[in-house]
Structures are given as structure tokens and as C-alpha cells.
N, C-alpha and C positions, 0 to 999 in steps of 0.2 A: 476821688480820682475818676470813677465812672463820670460822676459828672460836669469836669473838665475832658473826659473823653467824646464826651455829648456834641458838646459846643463846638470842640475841635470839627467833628466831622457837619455839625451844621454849616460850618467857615466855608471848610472842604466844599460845600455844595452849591455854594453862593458864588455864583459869577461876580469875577473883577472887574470885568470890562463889559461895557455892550456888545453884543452879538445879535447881528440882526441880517434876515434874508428878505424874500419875497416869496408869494405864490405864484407858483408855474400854472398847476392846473388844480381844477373839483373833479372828484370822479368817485362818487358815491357818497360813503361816508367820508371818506380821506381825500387831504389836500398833500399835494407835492411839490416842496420848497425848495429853491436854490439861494447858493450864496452862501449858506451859515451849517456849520458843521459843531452839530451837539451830539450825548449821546440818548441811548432810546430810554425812555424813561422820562426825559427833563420835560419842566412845562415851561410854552412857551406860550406870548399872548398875540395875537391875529388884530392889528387894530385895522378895521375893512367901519363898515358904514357904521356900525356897534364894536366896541372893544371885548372881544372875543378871547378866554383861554383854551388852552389844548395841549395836546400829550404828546412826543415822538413815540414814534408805535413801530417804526424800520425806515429804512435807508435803500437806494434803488440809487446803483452810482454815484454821480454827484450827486445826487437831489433824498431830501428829508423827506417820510411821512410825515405828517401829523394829522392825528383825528381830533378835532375839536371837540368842547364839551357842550357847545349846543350845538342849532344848526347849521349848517353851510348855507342856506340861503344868504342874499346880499355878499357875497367874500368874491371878492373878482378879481381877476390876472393883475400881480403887480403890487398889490397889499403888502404892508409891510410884515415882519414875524421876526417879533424881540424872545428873544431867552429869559426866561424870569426865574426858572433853578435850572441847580444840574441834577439834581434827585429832588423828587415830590419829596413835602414836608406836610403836615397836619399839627394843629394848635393842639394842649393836650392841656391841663391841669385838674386842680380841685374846683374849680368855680362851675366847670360842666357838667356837675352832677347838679337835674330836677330840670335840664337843659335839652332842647330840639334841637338839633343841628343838621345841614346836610353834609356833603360826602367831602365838601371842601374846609368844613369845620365853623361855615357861618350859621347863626342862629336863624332859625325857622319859626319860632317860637315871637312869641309881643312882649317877651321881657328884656329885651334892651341888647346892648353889647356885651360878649364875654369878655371880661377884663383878667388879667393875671395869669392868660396861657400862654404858652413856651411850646417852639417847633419841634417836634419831635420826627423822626423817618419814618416815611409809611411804608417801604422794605428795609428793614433791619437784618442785621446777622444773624443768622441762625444761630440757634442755642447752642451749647455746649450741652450732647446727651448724656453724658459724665457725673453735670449738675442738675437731672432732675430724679431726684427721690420717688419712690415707690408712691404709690395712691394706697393709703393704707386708713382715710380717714372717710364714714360715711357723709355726705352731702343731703340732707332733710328737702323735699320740692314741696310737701304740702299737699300731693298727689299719692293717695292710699298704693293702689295698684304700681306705681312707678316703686316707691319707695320700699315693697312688700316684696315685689316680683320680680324687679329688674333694678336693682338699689346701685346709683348711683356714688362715685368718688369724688371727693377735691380734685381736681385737674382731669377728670377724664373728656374724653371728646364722646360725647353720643349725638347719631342722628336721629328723628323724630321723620319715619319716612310713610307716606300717608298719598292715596290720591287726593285730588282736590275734594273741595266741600266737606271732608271726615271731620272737622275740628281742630286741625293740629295749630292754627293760631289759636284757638282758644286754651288748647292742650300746652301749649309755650305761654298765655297769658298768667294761667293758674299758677305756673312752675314760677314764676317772674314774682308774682304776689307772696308766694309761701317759700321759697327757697331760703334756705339760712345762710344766705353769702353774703359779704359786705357791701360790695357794690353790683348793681347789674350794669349791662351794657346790652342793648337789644338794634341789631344792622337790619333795617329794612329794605332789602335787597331787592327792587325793582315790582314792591306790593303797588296794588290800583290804590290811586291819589284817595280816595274814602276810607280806604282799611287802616289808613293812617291817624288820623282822628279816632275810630272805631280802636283799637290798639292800645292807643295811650289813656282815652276816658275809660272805657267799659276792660279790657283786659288788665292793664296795667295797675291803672288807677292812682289815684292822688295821693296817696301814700305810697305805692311804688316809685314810683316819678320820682320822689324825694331822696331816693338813693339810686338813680338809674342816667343811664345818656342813651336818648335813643337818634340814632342817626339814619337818614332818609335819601332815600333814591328810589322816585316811584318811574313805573316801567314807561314812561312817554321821555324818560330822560334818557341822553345820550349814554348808551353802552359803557363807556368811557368813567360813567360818575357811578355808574352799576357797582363795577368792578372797584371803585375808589371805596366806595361808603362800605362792601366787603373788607376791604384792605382799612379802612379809617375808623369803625368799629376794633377792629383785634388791635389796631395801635393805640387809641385811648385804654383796652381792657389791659394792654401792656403795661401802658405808665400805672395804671390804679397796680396791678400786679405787684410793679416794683418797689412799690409805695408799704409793701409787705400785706397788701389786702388777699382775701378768698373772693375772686369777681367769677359771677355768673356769664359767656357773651350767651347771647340769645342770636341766632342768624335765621330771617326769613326772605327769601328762602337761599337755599346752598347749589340749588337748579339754575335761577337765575342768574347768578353769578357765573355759572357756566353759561348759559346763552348767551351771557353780555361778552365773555373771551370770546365765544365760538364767531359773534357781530364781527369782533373787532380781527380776529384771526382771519374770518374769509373776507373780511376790507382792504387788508392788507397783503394779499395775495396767495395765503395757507392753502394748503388744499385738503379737502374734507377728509376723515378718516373713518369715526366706527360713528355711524348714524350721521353725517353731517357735523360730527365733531371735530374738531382741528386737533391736533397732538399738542399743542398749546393748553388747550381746555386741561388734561390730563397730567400734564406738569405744572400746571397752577395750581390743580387741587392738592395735591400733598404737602405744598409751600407755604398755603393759609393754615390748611388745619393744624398741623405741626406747629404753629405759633400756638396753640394754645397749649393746656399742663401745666405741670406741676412745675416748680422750681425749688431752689434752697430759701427764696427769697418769701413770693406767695405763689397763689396757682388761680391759672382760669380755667373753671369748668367750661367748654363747650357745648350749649347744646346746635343742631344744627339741622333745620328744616330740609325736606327732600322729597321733591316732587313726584310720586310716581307716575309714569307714563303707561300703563297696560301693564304685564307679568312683572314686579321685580325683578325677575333673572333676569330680565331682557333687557332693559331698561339701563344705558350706560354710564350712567351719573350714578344711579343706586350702586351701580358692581363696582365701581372706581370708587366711590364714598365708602362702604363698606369694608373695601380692602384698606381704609386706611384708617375707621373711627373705633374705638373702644365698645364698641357697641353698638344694638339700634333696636328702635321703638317702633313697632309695625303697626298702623290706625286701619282697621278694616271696614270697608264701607256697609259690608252687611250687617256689622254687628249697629253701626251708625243708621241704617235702616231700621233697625230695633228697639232705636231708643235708649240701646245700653251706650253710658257714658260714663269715664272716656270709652271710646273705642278703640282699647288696646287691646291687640291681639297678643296673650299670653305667651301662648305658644309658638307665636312667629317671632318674639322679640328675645333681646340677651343683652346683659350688660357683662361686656368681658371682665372687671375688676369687681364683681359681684365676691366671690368668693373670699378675696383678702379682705374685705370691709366688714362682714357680717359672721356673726359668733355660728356653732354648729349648731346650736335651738334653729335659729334664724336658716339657715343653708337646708337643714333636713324639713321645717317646714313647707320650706318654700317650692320645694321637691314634693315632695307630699301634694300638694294645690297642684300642681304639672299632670303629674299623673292621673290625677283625678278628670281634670280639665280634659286630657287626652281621651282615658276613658268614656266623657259625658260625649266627646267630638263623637266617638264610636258607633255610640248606643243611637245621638239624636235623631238622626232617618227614621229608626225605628222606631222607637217614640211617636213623632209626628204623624206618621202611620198608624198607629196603635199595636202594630207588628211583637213590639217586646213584650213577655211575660214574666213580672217579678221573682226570682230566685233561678232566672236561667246562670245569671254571672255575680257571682261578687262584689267582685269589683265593677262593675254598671252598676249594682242595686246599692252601692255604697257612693255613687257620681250622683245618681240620680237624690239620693236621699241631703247631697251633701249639697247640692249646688244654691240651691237659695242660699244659706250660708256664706257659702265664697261669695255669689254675686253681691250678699252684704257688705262686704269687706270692698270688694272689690269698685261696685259703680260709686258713684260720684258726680255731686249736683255742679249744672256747667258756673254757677257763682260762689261754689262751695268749699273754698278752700280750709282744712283742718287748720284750728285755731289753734291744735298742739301739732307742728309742726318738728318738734322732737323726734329725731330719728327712733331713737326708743319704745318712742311710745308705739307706735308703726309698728314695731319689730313682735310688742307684745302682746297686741290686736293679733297678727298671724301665729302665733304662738298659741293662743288662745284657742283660736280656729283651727290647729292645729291639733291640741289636744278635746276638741268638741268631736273632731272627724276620727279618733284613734276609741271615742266613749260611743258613736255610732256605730263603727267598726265590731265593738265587741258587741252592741246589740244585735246587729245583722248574724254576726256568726252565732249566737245564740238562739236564736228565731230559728236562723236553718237545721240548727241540729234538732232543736225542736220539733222541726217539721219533719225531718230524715224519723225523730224515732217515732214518730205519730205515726208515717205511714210504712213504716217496719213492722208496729204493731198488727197495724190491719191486713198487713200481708200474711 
């Protein structure tokens, strides 16, 4: 029945008739059309010197926006402009996994035509919140520190928010390679045309690829296919979803995808809000990410790249992403100065469904490592200095004694993904470490008392 429901509204979406205008004017990005009366959303194709598609993006009295999806060079007054939907569609099946594609669903890739796919909506209905079941099940990335420290769920959304150059595509390549989900899906959301090749051989890799769709909109493409290859990534992880799979998306980045609204919002005559932002940008983001989770059926993990711009706080795409993702993964550049990899900052990150997934071993360890890690933050000034003197604090002489240790557990080589990838196995690695830091613990307090009666005596 769903799937006579499918079809129905692909019908729905499909013009009966030709519907066709012309261009009035170019002015910027956007062209303004008379004559044809669609609504916003539908694509329509520009046939001008090159046969040109494009998007209705608003309406200005009689006359149509549309913003193309390449350039407006050569499109001069008078062009024709045919209707080709009434709602964007994207191609979806089993054939496009090990498959490049870009934002319109054509192969990028030198393996030929995709054969056997079926249009599915690249805005669908919202879910029904009623049918998604609790995240009660742990998700394995392959990533020691992620999986220890901030342990991931089936269907959570987390972002992965990092300045530039910290690693965090490499930090999404690892998670792609070791993740125990059926399918991935990885949305290249407006990356420099070489991070693309870079991505697919050296991150991903040739066994990843084999269960993966990765789709492409690199940043010299119009705004327009930014925002589609956003939207055409979470629609393929949908159908494998439905399919009853556990799909990983992978999104790089979740920033650009807002600059490419923000392009298209002040094209279209928005006017700026918080930083040059449109109030568009901020009602798109809850609409994508919500597509992702858990269902009755199967669930997509999200993860979701995020550009920092200067402080987190400040920075309006982190405070808007945050308010809406199950968590986030903080990459600090100092520790990235240091050679410690990954560079995740412990203590700046959280995964909100941490706590339902992981047994109370697992929970009170990993609380244990926090504390510590806080403590070592404390003491290190002092340290670097030479400032501290062993047995002023406990708990410092117990960070400091303990921290090679954690950083064992913790760093991790940038090609080195864990070949036991078993959430368990993870859980009893820090469990372990846990009870090494509780066997130091009682050494330390023994040593001090030691030392308390040594110089009691001489008193």
C-alpha cells in the first residue's frame, strides 16, 4: 500500500500539460519569468544557447523566480522556460551503492548508467513522531575515544564541529570505514573539487565504497545543487532506511549547506538576520536534520559536519545545529597542534543518548576519565612551569600519574581503524582503564599515608 502510495504522489507531481513562459530579466543569480504559473519548489528547464535546469525559489506578482543550476551567462530576454516537475524527484535504489553521483542523481563516477532506480521526493512528509522508537541500541564507529567517551546510538543525529584543517574529514573518513551500519551514505556538501577524489580513495576506501553512495556538490557549483545534494543524500539514506537497513549519512559540511540557503535567500530578496543569515537558513535546518532517526522500520545515524567560525557560542550555525542534534563532537585545534589524534576534545563534547545505550561499568567509567581529564586541564599550567609539587592534591597526582594511560586508550593512528570494531570490545578496554586508575588510586593513597606517618614521626 505504501508503495502504490509512492507512485500516486509521483503522478501527482508530474505535469499533464506543457507549461511554458519566458525570461523577463537576469539579476544576479535569479531569472524573472512571465507567462507560466508553477509553484516554488518545481524544476523547470531554460532552453537559451545551452539547455539549462533550474528551480522556482518565489514569485514577485505576476512573474516567477527561478535560479538556475548553473550559470546565467548566455540566457537572454525572451528564452523559453518549460516546467519539467511540480516537486523535485531524485532516482533512488539498490544499484547506487559503490556508486558517485551528483545532487541531480547522475553518475560522476566511469562505471556507466545507473539502471533500476525509481523517483523518489526529495521533500517528503514528515514522520510521524509517535513511530520512532527510543535509541536504545549502541552504534560501534571504529573510533576508540568516540565509542568510549561519547558512544553513539542507531538513529542519533550528532555533529562533528571542528575549525578548519583539525581533521574532522578525516575524523568522518575513519567513522565511514569502521562503523557497523549496513549502508553508508556520505553528502559532499559544497567540498573543494580535490577533497573529492581525496575522500573516496584515502578516507573511505575501496571496501567502504562497496556499501556506500557518496553524492557531490563541490563549492564552484551553483547554491542551488549545494542545497539539493543536502536534500538527495538524506533521500537515498531514506529509501535504504525503508528497506529496513541501519544506514550511517555522513554530511560534509552542514555550514555549507547553510551558505548555499543564505546565496539563495539573499537572491531572492530575504533580508539578512543573525550574521548575514536569512530566517530561511534557520527553518531549513530542523527540516533536514529531523529526516534523520530512528523509525519502526530501520534508522539513520546522522553524523553531521560543522564549521566553526571563531568562539562556538558565537558562531550561528553551531548554536542553531546544537539546538537541534543529539549531541556534538568538539575537534580542537590545540590539541591538533600536538599531534594528539583524533583531536577530540573530551570535555567539550556529549552525546545525548550516551546514557540509555551503555551498561553502569560502561557510564561510571567513563565519568571516571572526565574527571580526571578535568583535573589534568587544572594542574597542566602548572606542570609546564614546573610550579607543581607532588602530593599537594590527590587528585592532580592521580591525572597526572594516570594520563599516559587514558591517552593510550584514547589517541589513535590517522589510518588506524580498530579491526574489532565491537561496541564491547570498546566498552572493556575503558573498563579496564578503569579499574588500572582505581589500583593507582589506592597506590597514591598509600604512599601519602606513608609519607603523613614518616614525617609525624620526625616531628
Amino acid at each position: 500500500m505504501t508503495r502504490i502510495a509512492e507512485q500516486l504522489e509521483i503522478l501527482e507531481q508530474s505535469p499533464l500539460i506543457e507549461m511554458q513562459g519566458q525570461i523577463l530579466e537576469v539579476r544576479g543569480l535569479a531569472c524573472r519569468v512571465g507567462g507560466i504559473s508553477v509553484p516554488v519548489g518545481a524544476m523547470v528547464r531554460i532552453d537559451s544557447r545551452q539547455t539549462l535546469l533550474g528551480e522556482v525559489v518565489g514569485f514577485d506578482s505576476d512573474e516567477v523566480i527561478v535560479m538556475p543550476f548553473g550559470s546565467t551567462g548566455g540566457i537572454k530576454r525572451g528564452d523559453p522556460v518549460v516546467l519539467v516537475q511540480m516537486a523535485q524527484m531524485v532516482p533512488v535504489g539498490d544499484n547506487l551503492l559503490g556508486r558517485v553521483i551528483n545532487s541531480l542523481g547522475q553518475p560522476l563516477d566511469s562505471k556507466g548508467p545507473i539502471t533500476g532506480v525509481g523517483p523518489r521526493s526529495l521533500n517528503p512528509k514528515v514522520w510521524d513522531p509517535m513511530d520512532r522508537p527510543l535509541i536504545d541500541e549502541p552504534l560501534a564507529t571504529g573510533v576508540r575515544v568516540v565509542d568510549s567517551m561519547m558512544s553513539l546510538g542507531r538513529g542519533q543525529r550528532i555533529g562533528i564541529f571542528a575549525p578548519p584543517g583539525v581533521g574532522k574529514s578525516t575524523l568522518l573518513g575513519m567513522m565511514a570505514r569502521g562503523a557497523s551500519a549496513d549502508v553508508i551514505v556520505v553528502g559532499l556538501v559544497g567540498e573543494r573539487g580535490r577533497e573529492v577524489q581525496d575522500f573516496i580513495k584515502k578516507q573511505l576506501g575501496e571496501e567502504g565504497l562497496k556499501r556506500a553512495v557518496v553524492v557531490v556538490a563541490t563549492g564552484d557549483e551553483s547554491p542551488l545543487l549545494r542545497i539539493r545534494a543536502a536534500q538527495s543524500a538524506t533521500t537515498v539514506a531514506e529509501y535504504f532506511r525503508d528497506q529496513g537497513k541501519d544506514v550511517l549519512l555522513i554530511m560534509d559540511s552542514l555550514t555549507r549547506f547553510c551558505q548555499a540557503q543564505r546565496q539563495v535567500g539573499l537572491a531572492t530578496g530575504e533580508p539578512p538576520a543573525t550574521k548575514g543569515f536569512t530566517p530561511s537558513v534557520f527553518a531549513m535546518l530542523p527540516v533536514l536534520l529531523e529526516r534523520s532517526g530512528r523509525t519502526s522500520v530501520g534508522s539513520i545515524t546522522g553524523l553531521y559536519a560543522v564549521l566553526v567560525e571563531g568562539d562556538i557560542d558565537e558562531d550561528p550555525i553551531s548554536e542553531a545545529a546544537r539546538g537541534v542534534l543529539d549531541g556534538h563532537i568538539l575537534l580542537s585545534r590545540e590539541m591538533a597542534h600536538r599531534n594528539y589524534w583524533p583531536a577530540v576534545d573530551v570535555l567539550g563534547s556529549i552525546s545525548r543518548v550516551a546514557d540509555d545505550i551503555i551498561d553502569a561499568q560502561h557510564s561510571a567509567a567513563s565519568a571516571q576519565v572526565r574527571r580526571l581529564l578535568a583535573a589534568y586541564g587544572d594542574v597542566e599550567d602548572l606542570l609546564n612551569i614546573g610550579a607543581y609539587a607532588n602530593g599537594s592534591n590527590e587528585e592532580f597526582d592521580l591525572a597526572i600519574t594516570c594520563k599516559p594511560a587514558i591517552d593510550q586508550l584514547m589517541m589513535q593512528g590517522r589510518s588506524e581503524v580498530s579491526n574489532k570494531t565491537d561496541f564491547a570490545h570498546t566498552s572493556k578496554q575503558l573498563i579496564a582503564l578503569n579499574h588500572l586508575i582505581q589500583e593507582r588510586r589506592g597506590k597514591l593513597t598509600t604512599q601519602q599515608q606513608r609519607q603523613q606517618q614518616t614525617q609525624a614521626q620526625r616531628r
